[in-house]
C-alpha positions as CSV (number, residue, x, y, z in Angstrom):
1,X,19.1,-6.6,-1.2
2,X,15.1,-6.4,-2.0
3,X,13.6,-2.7,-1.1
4,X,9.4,-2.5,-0.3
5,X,7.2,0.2,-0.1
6,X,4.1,0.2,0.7
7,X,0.2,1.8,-0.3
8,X,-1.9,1.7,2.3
9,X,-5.1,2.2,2.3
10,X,-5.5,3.0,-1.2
11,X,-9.5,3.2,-2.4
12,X,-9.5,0.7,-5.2
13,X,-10.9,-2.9,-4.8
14,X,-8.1,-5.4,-4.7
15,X,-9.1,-7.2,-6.9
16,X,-9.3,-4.9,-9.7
17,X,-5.4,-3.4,-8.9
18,X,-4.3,-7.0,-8.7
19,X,-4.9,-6.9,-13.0
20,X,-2.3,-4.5,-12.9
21,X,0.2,-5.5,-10.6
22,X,0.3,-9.2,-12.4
23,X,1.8,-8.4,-15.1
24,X,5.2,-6.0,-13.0
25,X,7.5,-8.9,-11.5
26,X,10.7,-9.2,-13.6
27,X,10.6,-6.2,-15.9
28,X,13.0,-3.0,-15.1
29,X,11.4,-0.5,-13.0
30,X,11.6,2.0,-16.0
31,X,9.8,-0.2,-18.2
32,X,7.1,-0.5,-15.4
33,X,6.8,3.5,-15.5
34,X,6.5,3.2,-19.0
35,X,3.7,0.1,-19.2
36,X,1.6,2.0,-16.5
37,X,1.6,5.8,-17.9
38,X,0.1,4.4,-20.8
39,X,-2.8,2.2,-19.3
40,X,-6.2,3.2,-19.4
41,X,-6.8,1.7,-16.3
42,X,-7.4,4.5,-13.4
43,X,-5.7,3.0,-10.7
44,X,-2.7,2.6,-12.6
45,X,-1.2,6.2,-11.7
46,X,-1.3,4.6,-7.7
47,X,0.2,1.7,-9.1
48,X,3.1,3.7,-10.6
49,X,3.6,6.0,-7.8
50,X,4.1,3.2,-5.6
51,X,6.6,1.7,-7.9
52,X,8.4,5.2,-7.9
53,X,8.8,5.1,-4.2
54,X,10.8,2.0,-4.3
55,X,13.0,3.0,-6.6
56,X,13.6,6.3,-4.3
57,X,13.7,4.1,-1.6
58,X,16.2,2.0,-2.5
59,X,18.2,4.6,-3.9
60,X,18.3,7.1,-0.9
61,X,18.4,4.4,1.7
62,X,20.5,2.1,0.0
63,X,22.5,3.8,-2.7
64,X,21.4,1.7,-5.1
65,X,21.4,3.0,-8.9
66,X,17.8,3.6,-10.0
67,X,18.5,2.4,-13.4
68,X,19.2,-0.8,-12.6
69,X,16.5,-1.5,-10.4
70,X,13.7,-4.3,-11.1
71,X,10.8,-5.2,-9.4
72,X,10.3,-8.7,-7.9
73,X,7.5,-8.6,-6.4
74,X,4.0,-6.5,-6.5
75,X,0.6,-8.0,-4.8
76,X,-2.6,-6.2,-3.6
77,X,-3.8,-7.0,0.0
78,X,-6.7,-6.6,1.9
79,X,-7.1,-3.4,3.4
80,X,-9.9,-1.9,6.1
81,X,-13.5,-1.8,4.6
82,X,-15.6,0.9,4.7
83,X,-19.1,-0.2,5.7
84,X,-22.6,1.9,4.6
85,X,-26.2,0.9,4.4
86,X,-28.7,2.1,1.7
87,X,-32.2,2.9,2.1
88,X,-34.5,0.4,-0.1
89,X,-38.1,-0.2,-0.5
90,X,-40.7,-1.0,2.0
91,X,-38.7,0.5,5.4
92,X,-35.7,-2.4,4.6
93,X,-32.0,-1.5,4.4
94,X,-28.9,-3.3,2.1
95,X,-25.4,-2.7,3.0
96,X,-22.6,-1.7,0.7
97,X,-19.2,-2.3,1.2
98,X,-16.4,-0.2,-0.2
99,X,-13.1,-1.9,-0.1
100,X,-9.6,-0.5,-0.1
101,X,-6.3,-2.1,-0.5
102,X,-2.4,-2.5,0.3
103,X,-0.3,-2.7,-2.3
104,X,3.1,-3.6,-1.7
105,X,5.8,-3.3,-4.5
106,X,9.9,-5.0,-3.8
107,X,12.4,-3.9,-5.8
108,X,15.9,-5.4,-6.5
109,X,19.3,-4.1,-8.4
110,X,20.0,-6.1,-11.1
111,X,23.4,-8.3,-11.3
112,X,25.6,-7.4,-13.9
């Protein structure tokens, strides 16, 4: 049985927590803890957390054994934007755009 949770609106770009999340799918979810505490990334520590409430997931709702646990899936989605404009030269205006993401993390016991 495959347990999600979910991140929602998290303030990172998509893109950039997609470098993380590449490299999760098939390792234990202990070994994920331990890959992301030591990343220099920022974004890594929402990354983790997220990871951690799968495992809690899956073992409260599902009395699955946390030790056993791996994840099989971890993407980064689009989430709402948060729109500005900036003041510029000679009266004019430039937006900026300040995205925010999903991330979704599945977790599975292992066989054996």
């Amino acid at each position: 049985m495959q347990v999600k949770a979910v991140a929602r609106n998290v303030a990172v770009s998509p893109r950039k927590v997609r470098l993380l999340l590449d490299h999760l799918p098939g390792r234990r979810v202990d070994e994920v803890l331990a890959r992301l505490r030591f990343l220099p990334s920022p974004h890594a520590r929402m990354v983790a957390k997220t990871v951690q409430s799968a495992a809690a997931n899956a073992e409260n709702n599902y009395q699955m054994d946390p030790r056993f646990l791996k994840v099989v899936a971890a993407y980064a989605g689009d989430a709402q934007r948060l729109k500005r404009w900036r003041a510029r030269a000679r009266g004019r205006a430039s937006h900026r755009v300040r995205r925010h993401a999903h991330i979704t993390v599945v977790v599975e016991e292992m066989e054996g």
